[in-house]
Every structure is written in structure tokens, then in C-alpha cells.
C-alpha positions in Angstrom: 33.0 -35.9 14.8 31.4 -38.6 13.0 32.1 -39.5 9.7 31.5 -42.7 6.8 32.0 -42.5 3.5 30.3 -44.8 0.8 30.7 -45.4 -2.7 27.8 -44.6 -5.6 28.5 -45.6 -8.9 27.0 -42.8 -11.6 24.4 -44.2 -13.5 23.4 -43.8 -17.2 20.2 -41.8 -15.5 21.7 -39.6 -13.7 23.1 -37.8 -16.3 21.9 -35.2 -18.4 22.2 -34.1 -22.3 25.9 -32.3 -21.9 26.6 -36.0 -19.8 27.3 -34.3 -16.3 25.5 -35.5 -13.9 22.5 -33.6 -13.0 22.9 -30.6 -10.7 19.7 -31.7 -8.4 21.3 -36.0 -8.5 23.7 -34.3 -5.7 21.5 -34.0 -2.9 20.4 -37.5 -3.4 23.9 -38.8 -3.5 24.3 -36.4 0.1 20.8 -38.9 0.9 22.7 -41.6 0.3 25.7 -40.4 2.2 23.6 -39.0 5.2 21.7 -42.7 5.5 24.3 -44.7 5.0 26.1 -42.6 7.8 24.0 -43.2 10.3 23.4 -46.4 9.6 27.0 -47.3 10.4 26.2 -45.3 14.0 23.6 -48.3 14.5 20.5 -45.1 13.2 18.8 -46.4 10.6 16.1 -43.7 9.2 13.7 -46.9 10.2 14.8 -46.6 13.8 14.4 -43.2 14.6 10.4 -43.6 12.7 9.9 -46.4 14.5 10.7 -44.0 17.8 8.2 -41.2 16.9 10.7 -39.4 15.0 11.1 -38.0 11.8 14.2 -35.8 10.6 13.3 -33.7 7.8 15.5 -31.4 5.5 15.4 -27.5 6.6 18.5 -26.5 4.2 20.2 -27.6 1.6 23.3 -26.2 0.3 25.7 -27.1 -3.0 28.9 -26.3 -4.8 29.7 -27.9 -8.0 33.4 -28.0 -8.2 33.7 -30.3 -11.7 31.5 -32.6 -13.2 30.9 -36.0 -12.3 30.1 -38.7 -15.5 28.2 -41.5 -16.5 30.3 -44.5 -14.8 32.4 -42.7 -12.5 32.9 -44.6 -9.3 32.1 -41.4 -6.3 32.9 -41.8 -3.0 30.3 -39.6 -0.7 31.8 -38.8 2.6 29.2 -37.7 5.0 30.2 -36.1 8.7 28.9 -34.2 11.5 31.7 -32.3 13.1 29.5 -31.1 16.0 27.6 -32.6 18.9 23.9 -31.7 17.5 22.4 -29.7 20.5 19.1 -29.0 18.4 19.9 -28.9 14.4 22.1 -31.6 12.9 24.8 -29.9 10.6 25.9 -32.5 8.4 28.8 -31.4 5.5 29.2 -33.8 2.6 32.1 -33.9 0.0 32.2 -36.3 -3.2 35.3 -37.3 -4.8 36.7 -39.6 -7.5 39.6 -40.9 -8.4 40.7 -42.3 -5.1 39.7 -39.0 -3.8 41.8 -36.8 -5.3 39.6 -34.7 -6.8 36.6 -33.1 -5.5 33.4 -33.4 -7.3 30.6 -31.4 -5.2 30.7 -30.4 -1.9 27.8 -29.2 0.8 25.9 -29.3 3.4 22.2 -30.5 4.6 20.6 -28.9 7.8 18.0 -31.1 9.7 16.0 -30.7 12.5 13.9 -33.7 14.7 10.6 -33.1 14.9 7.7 -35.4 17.0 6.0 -38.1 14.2 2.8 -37.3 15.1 2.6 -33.4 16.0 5.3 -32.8 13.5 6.6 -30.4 16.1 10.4 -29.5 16.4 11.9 -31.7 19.3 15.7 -31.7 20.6 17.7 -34.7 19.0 16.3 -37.9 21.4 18.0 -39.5 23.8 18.6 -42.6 22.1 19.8 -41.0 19.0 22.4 -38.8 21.5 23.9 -41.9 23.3 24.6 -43.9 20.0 26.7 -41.1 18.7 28.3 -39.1 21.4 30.6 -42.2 22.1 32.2 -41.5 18.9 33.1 -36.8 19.7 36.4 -36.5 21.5 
């Protein structure tokens, strides 16, 4: 499995006019979590463009277990619990308070495709060796 989790702190923005944070703000914090994931595996999103890649969103999924508020300090844990063979799985769960409590949890399914022909490719081999050092 891989795994990071990072820290967002809710801004005044993000929230709407009953102060939750907005219900669609999630799946950029699971952004945020997915990037700065694989940016601790050495993948930057700039990497795997700058390799003909792209790795765009095919399904998005969300559970809102309790609201999240202007200020809070969310930590977004973002992992991959299985070797991608073709589509990249990759679960996300944000907490607070030293998580204890879950906020939102879910799930964002990806697939590579070529840069240019925006055809569906397996993950590349590159992307494969960086991260398969880290599944036991």
C-alpha cells in the first residue's frame, strides 16, 4: 500500500451560508491529498505530463460523515491499497482533531491515458517502479 497524509487548513471560502464546508470543496481537498501523495512517491503530476501522460478522473465517490468548519485544521490521508494493474483506486479519509474524528471519506478512480491521443494506456513503467518498492 501506499499512503501520505497532509494537512489543509479550512478556509473562510470554502465554506458555505450554514458554515460547513461546501459538499463539492471535498474532492479538491481528495486533489490535494492525491498530489501531494504522489509527490512524496517522487510523481509529481508535472512528471508524468512531462512523460506523455495524463491521469484523469473517471469516478468520484463521497460520504459526508460530519461537517468540517471554517478554521479547522484537516488532515487528508490519501492511499492506494492495490498494485494498479490498469485503473488506480485511490481511497481518501479526512479527519480532525488529531484524527479522531472522521470528516468525509471516499474514493477517486483514475485511469492513464497517452497525452497526445488521449487514449487509455496501462500505468507506465516509470510510474510502476517508483511505487511498487513501497507493496509488501
Amino acid at each position: 500500500m501506499i499512503e501520505f497524509t497532509t494537512q489543509i487548513r479550512v478556509r473562510y471560502a470554502d465554506t458555505d451560508q450554514m458554515q460547513f464546508v461546501y459538499n463539492g470543496k471535498y474532492l479538491e481537498y481528495f486533489e490535494v491529498g492525491r498530489t501531494e501523495m504522489l509527490r512524496h512517491y517522487n510523481l509529481p503530476y508535472h512528471l508524468i505530463e512531462s512523460n506523455g501522460y495524463q491521469l484523469p478522473l473517471l469516478e468520484a465517490f463521497v460520504k459526508y460523515n460530519s461537517p468540517a468548519f471554517y478554521d479547522d485544521l484537516l488532515n487528508v490521508k490519501a492511499f492506494v491499497k492495490e498494485m494498479p494493474l490498469f485503473k488506480i483506486h485511490i481511497d481518501y479519509v479526512i479527519t480532525r482533531n488529531e484524527e479522531r474524528e472522521i470528516v468525509t471519506e471516499g474514493f477517486t478512480k483514475h485511469v492513464f491515458i497517452n497525452k497526445l491521443s488521449k487514449k487509455t494506456v496501462r500505468p507506465p513503467e516509470f510510474f510502476i517502479k517508483l511505487i511498487k518498492p513501497n507493496y509488501k
